[in-house]
C-alpha positions in Angstrom: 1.0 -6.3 -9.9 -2.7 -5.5 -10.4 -3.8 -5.9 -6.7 -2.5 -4.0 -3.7 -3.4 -4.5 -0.2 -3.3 -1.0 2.1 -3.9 -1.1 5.9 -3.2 0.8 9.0 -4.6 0.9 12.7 -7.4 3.2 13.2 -5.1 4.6 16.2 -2.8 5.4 13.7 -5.0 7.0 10.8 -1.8 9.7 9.9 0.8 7.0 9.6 2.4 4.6 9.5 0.6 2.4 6.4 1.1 -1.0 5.8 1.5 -0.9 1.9 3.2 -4.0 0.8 3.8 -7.8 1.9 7.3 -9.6 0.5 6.7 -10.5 -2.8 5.6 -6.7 -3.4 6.9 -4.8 -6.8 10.0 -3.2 -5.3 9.2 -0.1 -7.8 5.9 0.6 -6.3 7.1 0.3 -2.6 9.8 3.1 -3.4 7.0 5.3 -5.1 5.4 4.8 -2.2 8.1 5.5 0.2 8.0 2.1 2.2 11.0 0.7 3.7 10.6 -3.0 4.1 10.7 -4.7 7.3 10.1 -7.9 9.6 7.6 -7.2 12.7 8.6 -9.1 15.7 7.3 -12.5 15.6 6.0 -12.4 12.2 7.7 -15.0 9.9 6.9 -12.6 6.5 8.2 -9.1 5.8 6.3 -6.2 5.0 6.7 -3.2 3.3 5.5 0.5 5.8 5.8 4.1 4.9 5.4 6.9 7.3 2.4 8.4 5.0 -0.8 9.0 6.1 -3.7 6.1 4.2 -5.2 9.0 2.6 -1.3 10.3 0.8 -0.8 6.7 0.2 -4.3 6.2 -1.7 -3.7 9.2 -3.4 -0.5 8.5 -4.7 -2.0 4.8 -5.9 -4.9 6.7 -7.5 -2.7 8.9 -9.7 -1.1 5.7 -11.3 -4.1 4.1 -12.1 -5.4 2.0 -9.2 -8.8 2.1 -7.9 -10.4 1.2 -4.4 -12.8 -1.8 -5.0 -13.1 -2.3 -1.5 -12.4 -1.4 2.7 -12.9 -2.6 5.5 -12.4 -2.6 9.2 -11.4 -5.5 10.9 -10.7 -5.0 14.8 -8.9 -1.7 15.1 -7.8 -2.2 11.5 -8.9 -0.3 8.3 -7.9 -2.5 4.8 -8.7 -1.0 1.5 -7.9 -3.6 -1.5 -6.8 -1.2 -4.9 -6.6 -2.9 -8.5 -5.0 -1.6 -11.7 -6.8 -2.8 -14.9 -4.0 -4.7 -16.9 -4.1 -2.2 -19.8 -2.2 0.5 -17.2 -0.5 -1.9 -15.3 2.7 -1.5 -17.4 3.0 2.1 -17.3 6.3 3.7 -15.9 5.7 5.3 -12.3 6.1 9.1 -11.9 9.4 10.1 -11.0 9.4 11.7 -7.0 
């Protein structure tokens, strides 16, 4: 999974993060702490952890992924992450 798709209100900048949607790698979302759930009215799941945006881009950063992109949209803050394909198959870090 080279792309991964971070976001969390601006109200909420120390948690919780939106780190996953529900065809996430299941690995990465327990790295990451996230628990998956269904939002009321949403049809989708998605995966949220209690971390903070910054713990959850550092954590993605020490595996290899890179921010090529953020953005604000409403009271929203999205960063996009990719992991070249020559890292994408090493094991995560044990936590």
């Amino acid at each position: 999974m080279p792309y991964v798709l971070v976001s969390t209100q601006i109200r909420l900048e120390c948690g919780p993060t939106i780190v996953g949607d529900t065809t996430s790698d299941p690995q990465l979302m327990q790295y990451l702490n996230a628990e998956k759930s269904t939002p009321i009215g949403n049809k989708f799941d998605e995966w949220k952890t209690e971390d903070s945006p910054r713990v959850v881009l550092d954590k993605l950063e020490a595996i290899g992924y890179v921010v090529i992109a953020m953005t604000g949209v409403g009271q929203t803050c999205c960063w996009t992450l990719h992991k070249s394909n020559s890292t994408s198959s090493q094991p995560l870090p044990l936590i």
